[in-house]
C-alpha positions in Angstrom: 6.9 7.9 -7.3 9.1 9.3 -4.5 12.1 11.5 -3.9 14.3 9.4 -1.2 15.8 11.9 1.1 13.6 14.8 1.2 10.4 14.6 3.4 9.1 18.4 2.0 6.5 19.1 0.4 7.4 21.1 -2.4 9.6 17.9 -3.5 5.8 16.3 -3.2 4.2 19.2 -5.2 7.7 18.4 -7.9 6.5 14.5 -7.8 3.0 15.2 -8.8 3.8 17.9 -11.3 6.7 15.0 -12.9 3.8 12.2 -12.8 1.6 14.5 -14.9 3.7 15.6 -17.2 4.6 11.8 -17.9 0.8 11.3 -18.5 0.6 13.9 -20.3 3.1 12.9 -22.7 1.5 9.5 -23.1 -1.6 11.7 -24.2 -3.6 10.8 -20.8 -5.1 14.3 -20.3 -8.3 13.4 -18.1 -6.3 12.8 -14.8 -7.4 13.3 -11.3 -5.4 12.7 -8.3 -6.4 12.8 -4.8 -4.3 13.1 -1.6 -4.0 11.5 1.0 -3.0 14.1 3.4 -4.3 17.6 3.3 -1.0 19.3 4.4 -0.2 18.2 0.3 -3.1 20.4 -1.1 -2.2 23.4 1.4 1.3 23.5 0.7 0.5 22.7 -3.6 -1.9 25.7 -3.5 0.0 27.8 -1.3 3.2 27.9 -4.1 0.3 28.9 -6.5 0.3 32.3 -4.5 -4.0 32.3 -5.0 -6.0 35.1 -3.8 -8.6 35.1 -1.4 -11.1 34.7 -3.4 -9.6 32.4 -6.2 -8.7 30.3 -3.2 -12.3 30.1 -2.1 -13.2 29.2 -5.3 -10.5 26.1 -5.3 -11.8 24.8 -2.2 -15.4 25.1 -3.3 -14.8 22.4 -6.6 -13.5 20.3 -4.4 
């Protein structure tokens, strides 16, 4: 999927969350997505507004 026109990555973040949801509806629940750039996952888990610690804790299941 992609959003012509908006090169942010909250619209990103909004693509993923849209493609998920779609799975989810099909009743695909065991979905993992990896990205390819790393500026995805910063700006994804910066909207979550994580603390410290829980973002520690993110980064160490990776």
């Amino acid at each position: 999927m992609e959003v012509l026109g908006d090169p942010t990555a909250e619209c990103d973040g909004e693509v993923i969350v849209m493609a998920l949801e779609f799975l989810e509806s099909l009743g695909i629940t065991d979905v993992r997505i990896d990205l390819g750039n790393v500026s995805y996952m910063h700006a994804l888990f910066g909207s979550l507004g994580l603390r410290d610690e829980e973002l520690a804790l993110v980064n160490r299941a990776r």
